[in-house]
C-alpha positions in Angstrom: -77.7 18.4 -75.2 -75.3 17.2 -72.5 -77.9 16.8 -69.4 -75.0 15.7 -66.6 -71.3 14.6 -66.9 -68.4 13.1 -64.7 -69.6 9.6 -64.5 -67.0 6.4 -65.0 -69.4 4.3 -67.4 -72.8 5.0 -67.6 -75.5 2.4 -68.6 -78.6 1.0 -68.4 -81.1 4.4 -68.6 -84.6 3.7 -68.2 -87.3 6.7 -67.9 -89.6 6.2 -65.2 -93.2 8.0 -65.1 -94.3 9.8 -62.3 -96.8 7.9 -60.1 -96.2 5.1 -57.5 -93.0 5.0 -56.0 -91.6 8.1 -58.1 -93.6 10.9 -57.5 -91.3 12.7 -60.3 -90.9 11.9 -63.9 -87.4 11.1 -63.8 -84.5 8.7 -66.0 -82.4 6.2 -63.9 -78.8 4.8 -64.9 -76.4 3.1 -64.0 -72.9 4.2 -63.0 -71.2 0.4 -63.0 -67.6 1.2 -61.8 -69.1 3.4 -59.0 -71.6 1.4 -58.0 -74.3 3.8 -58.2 -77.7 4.2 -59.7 -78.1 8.2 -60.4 -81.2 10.0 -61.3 -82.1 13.2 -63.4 -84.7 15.1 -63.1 -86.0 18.2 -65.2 -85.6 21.1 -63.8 -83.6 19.2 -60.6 -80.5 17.6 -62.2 -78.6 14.8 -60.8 -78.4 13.2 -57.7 -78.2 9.7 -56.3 -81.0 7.1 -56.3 -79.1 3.9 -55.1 -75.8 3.2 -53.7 -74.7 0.5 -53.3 -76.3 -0.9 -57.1 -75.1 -4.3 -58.1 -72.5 -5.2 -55.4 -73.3 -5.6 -51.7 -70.0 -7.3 -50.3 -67.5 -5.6 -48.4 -63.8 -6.7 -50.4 -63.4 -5.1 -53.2 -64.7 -6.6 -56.5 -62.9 -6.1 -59.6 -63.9 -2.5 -61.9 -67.5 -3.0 -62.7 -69.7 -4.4 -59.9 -72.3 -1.8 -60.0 -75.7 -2.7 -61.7 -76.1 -2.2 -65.8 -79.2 -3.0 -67.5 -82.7 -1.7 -65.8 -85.9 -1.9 -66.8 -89.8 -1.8 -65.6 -92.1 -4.5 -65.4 -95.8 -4.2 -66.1 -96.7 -2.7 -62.6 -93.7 -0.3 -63.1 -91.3 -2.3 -60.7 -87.4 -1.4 -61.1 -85.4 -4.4 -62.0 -81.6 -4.9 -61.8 -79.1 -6.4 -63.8 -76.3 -6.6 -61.2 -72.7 -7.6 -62.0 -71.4 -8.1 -58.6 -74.2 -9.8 -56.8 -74.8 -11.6 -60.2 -77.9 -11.7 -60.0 -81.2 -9.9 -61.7 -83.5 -8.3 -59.0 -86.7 -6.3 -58.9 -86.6 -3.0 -56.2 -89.8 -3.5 -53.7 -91.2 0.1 -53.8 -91.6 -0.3 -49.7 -87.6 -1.5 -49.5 -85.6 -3.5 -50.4 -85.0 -6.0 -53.2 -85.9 -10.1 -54.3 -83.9 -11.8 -56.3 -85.5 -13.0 -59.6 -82.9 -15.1 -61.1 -78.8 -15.4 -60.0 -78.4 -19.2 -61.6 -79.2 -21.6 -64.3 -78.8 -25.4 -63.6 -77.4 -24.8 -59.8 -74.5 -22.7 -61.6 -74.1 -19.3 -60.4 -74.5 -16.6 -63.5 -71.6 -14.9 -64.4 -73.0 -11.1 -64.5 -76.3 -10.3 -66.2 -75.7 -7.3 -68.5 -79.4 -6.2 -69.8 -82.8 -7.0 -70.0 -86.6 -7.1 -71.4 -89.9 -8.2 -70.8 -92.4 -10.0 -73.4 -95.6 -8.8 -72.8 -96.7 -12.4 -71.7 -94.3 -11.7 -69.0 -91.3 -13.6 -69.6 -88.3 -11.7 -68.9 -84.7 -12.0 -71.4 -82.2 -11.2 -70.3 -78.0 -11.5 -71.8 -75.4 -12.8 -69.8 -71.9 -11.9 -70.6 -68.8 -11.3 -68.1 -67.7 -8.0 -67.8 -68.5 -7.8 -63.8 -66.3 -10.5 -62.9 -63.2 -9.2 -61.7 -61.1 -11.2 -64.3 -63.3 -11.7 -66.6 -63.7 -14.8 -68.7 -60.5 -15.5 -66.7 -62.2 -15.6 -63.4 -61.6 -18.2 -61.2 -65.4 -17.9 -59.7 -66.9 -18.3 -62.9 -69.1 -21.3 -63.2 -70.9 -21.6 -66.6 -68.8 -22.7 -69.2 -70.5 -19.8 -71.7 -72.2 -16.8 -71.9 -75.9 -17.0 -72.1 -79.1 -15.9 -73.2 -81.5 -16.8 -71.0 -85.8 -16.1 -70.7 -87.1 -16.5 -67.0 -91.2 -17.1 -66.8 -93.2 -15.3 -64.5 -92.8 -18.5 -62.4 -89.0 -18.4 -61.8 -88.1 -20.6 -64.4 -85.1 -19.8 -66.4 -84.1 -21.4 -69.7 -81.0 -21.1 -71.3 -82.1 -19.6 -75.3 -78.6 -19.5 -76.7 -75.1 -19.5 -75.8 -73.1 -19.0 -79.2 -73.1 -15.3 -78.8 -69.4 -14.7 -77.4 -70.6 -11.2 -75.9 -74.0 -11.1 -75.4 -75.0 -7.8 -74.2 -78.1 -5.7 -75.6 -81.2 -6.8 -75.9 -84.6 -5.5 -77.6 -87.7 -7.4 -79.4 -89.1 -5.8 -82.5 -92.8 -4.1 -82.1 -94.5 -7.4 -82.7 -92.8 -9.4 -80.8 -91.8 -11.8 -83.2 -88.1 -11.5 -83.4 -85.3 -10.8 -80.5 -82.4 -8.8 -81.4 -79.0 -9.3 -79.1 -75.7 -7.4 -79.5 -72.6 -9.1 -79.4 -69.9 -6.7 -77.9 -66.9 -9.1 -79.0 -64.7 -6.9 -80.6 -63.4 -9.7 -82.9 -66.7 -10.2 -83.9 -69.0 -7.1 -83.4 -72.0 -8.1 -84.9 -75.9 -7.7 -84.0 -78.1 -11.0 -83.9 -81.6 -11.3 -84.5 -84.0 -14.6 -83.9 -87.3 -15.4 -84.6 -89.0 -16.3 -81.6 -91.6 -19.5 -81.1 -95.0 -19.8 -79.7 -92.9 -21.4 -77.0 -91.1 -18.5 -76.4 -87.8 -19.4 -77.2 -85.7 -18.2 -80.5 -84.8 -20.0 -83.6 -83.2 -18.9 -87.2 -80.9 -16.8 -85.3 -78.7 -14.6 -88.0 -76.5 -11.7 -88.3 -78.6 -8.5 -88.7 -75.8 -6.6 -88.9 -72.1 -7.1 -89.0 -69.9 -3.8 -88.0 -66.6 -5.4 -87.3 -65.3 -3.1 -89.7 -65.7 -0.2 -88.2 -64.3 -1.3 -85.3 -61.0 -1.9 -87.3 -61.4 1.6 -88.6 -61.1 3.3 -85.3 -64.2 4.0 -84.5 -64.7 4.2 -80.7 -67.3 1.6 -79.1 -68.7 -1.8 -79.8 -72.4 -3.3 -80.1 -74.0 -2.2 -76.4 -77.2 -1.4 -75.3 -80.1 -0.7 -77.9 -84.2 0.3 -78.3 -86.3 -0.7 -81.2 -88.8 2.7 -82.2 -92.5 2.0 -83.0 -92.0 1.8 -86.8 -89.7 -1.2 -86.1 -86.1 0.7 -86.6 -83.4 -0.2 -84.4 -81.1 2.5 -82.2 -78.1 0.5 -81.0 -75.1 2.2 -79.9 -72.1 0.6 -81.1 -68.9 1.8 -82.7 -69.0 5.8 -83.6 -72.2 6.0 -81.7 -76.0 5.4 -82.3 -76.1 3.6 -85.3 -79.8 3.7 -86.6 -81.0 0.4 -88.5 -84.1 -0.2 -90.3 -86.2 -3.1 -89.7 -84.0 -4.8 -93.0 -80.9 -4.4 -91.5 -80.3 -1.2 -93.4 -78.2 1.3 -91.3 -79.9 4.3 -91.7 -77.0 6.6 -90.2 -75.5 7.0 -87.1 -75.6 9.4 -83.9 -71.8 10.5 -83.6 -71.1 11.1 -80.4 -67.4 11.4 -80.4 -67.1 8.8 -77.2 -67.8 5.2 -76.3 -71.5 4.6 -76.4 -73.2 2.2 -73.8 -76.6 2.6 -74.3 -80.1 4.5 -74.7 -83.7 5.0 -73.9 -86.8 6.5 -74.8 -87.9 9.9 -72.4 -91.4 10.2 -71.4 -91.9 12.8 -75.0 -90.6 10.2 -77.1 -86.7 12.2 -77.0 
């Protein structure tokens, strides 16, 4: 079921309860090249929740400034992955936003693309540079990699990994004992997955699943945004779609959608 069309990329979708600041159940995404955050609602449709998203100057800044990844935190707080303010930030439900994290070592991050909690409260979050304006290319790019990074609840970020070319979406598995990152390098269009430490960092990272093939074949899309189901399976959109993976590595089958896939998210029935 097609539920709204006409965006230029849409990402990030995250449903939201009703309660609090959202007095309607309703699911947020991002619109990155237009800067937008839009909202449906059942029975309402679409209109638009935040504008601008990720970018706040006033020159122009390259195709993708809007925000990507969102997510809620345990008091059901919106935070931002935002490409041109390169920075991730958390919505105040009174106004306004605070900026969680927008450097590592005194270096400006280079656009943080998606995001999720531990339920310690430590926030991951992947790192890659699609919303500079050139790129890997761009002269205002400071870190020397793409990261993957885990902030505490006390504002201190830590750098987890940085030999992901792409690192992009980003999921734990029910138990919270292993981290799963795409890597949307078309070269290399493969899905990680770590074990993660008492500590809270990751360790024995491996491929979970390699699909640079398909990529060769044509198929439209590469290893995005991605949820992990209760029983441990893995929906990752990627090339040709949703591709479904079990908690082996076994892919299942895939959702064709017939388009580039960026990303998906649970509604409030489990859809």
């Amino acid at each position: 079921e097609v539920l709204a069309s006409g965006f230029a990329w849409s990402e990030g979708p995250v449903w939201v309860q009703a309660g609090g600041w959202q007095p309607e159940a309703c699911l947020l995404f991002s619109d990155i090249p237009r800067n937008r955050i839009n909202r449906w609602r059942p029975g309402h449709g679409i209109d638009v929740f935040m504008e601008p998203s990720g970018y706040t100057g006033v020159a122009e800044y390259g195709t993708e400034p809007g925000c990507n990844g969102l997510t809620l935190d345990r008091e059901g707080r919106l935070l931002l992955c935002e490409h041109g303010d390169r920075r991730v930030s958390r919505l105040a439900p009174d106004g306004g936003k605070l900026t969680l994290a927008d450097r590592w070592e005194g270096k400006r991050l280079n656009s943080p693309n998606d995001l999720t909690f531990h339920s310690n409260g430590d926030l991951y979050f992947t790192d890659p540079p699609y919303g500079l304006p050139k790129g890997m290319d761009d002269p205002g790019r400071e870190l020397p990699a793409c990261g993957v990074y885990r902030m505490t609840p006390q504002g201190e970020v830590s750098l987890l990994t940085s030999e992901i070319t792409r690192p992009n979406g980003i999921a734990f598995s029910p138990d919270q004992r292993r981290l799963y990152v795409a890597s949307s390098d078309p070269e290399r269009a493969i899905w990680m997955v770590y074990d993660v430490t008492e500590e809270g960092g990751i360790a024995n990272g491996r491929v979970f699943f390699d699909a640079t093939a398909f990529v060769r074949e044509g198929r439209k899309g590469l290893p995005d945004g991605l949820k992990v189901d209760l029983a441990g399976n893995l929906f990752a959109t990627g090339p040709g779609g949703v591709l479904v993976f079990a908690p082996d590595g076994t892919h299942l089958g895939t959702i064709e959608t017939g388009v580039p896939t960026a990303n998906c998210a649970w509604g409030g029935d489990g859809s």
